[in-house]
C-alpha positions as CSV (number, residue, x, y, z in Angstrom):
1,X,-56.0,84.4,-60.3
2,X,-55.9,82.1,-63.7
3,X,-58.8,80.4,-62.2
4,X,-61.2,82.9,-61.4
5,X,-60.7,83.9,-64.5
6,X,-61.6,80.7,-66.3
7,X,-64.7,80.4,-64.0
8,X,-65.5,83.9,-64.6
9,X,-65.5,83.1,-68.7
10,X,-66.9,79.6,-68.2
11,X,-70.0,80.7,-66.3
12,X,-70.3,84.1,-68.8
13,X,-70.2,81.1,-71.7
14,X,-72.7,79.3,-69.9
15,X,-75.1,82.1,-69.1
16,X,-74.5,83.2,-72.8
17,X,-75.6,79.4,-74.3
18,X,-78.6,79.4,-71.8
19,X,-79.6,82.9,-72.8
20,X,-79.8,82.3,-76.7
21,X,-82.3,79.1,-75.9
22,X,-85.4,81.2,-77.4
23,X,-88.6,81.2,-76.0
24,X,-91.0,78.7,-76.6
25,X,-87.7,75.9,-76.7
26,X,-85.7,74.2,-74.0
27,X,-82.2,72.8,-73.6
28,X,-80.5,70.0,-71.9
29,X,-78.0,70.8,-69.0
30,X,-75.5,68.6,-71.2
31,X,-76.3,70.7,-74.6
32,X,-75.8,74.3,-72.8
33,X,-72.6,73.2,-71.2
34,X,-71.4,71.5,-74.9
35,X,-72.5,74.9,-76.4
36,X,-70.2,76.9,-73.8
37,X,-67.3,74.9,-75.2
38,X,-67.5,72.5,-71.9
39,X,-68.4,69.7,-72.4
40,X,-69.2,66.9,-69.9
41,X,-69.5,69.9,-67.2
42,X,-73.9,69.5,-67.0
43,X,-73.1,70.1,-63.0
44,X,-71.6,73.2,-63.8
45,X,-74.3,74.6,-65.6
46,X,-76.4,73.9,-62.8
47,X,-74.3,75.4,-60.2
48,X,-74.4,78.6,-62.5
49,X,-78.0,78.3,-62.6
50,X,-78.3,77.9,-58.5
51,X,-76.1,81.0,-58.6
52,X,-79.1,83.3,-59.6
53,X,-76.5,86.0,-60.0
54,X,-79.1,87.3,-63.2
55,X,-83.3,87.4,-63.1
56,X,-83.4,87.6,-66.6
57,X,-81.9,84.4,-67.4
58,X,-84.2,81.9,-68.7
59,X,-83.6,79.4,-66.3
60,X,-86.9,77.8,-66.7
61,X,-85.7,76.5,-70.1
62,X,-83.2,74.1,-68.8
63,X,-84.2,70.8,-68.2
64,X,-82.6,67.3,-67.7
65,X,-82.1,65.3,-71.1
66,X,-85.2,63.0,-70.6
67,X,-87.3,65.6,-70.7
68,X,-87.8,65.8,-66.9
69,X,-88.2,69.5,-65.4
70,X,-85.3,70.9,-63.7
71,X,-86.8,71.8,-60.3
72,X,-88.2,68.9,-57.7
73,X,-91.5,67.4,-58.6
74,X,-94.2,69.5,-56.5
75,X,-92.0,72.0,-54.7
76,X,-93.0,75.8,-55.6
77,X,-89.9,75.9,-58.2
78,X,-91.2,73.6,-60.1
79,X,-94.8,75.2,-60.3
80,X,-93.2,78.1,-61.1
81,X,-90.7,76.4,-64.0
82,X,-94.3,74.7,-65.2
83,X,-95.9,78.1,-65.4
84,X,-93.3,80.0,-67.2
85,X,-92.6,77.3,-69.7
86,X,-96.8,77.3,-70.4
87,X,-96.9,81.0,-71.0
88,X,-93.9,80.2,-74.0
89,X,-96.3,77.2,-75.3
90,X,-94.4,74.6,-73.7
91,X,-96.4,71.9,-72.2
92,X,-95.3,70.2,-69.5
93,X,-97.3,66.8,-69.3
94,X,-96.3,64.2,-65.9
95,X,-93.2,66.4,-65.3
96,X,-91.7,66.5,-68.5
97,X,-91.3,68.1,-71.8
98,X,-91.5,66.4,-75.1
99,X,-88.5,66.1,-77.1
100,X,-89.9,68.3,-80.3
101,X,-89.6,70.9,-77.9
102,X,-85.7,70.8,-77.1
103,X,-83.4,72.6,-79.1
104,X,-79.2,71.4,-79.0
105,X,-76.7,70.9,-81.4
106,X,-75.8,72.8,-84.5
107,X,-79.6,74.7,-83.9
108,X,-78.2,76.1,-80.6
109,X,-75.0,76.9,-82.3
110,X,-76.8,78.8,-85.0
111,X,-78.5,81.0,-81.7
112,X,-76.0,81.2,-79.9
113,X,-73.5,82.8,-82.8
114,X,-76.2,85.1,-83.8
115,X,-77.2,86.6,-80.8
């Protein structure tokens, strides 16, 4: 029982950290899971995210540290994370994003605590 509860309130954290990410921004896997007070857990983040359990998360604006896209270079996700993260302003230039366009730290803190 204690468990499901913790994973119930460690993927609500999650999906919280991703959600206040604004549009036009991206995030790290490592930064959300930091933000939802787990550190180190970047895999868990992604499981969440495989999850799909909510269509308005902004999943698209997750992406590895370097900058690279979250989805497999030319599969139909990735087109799709591409697309969405154009219509916010992001480019996406040889499969990645340019760091001025990440947002972690104390700024995802401020979000996060505001929204």
């Amino acid at each position: 029982m204690g468990t499901e509860s913790t994973s119930s309130s460690a993927h609500a954290a999650i999906r919280a950290a991703i959600r206040a990410v604004p549009p036009g921004r991206v995030s790290s896997y490592g930064a959300i899971a930091a933000r939802a007070g787990l550190r180190g857990r970047a895999r868990l983040v992604g499981r969440v995210l495989r999850e799909g359990d909510s269509p308005a998360l902004p999943w698209h604006r997750v992406l590895h540290s370097d900058g690279r896209l979250a989805a497999p270079p030319g599969t139909a996700l990735a087109r799709e994370q591409m697309r969405r993260l154009a219509a916010e302003g992001v480019p996406v230039r040889k499969g990645r994003v340019a760091r001025e366009y990440f947002i972690d730290g104390d700024d995802l803190d401020v979000l996060l605590w505001r929204g």
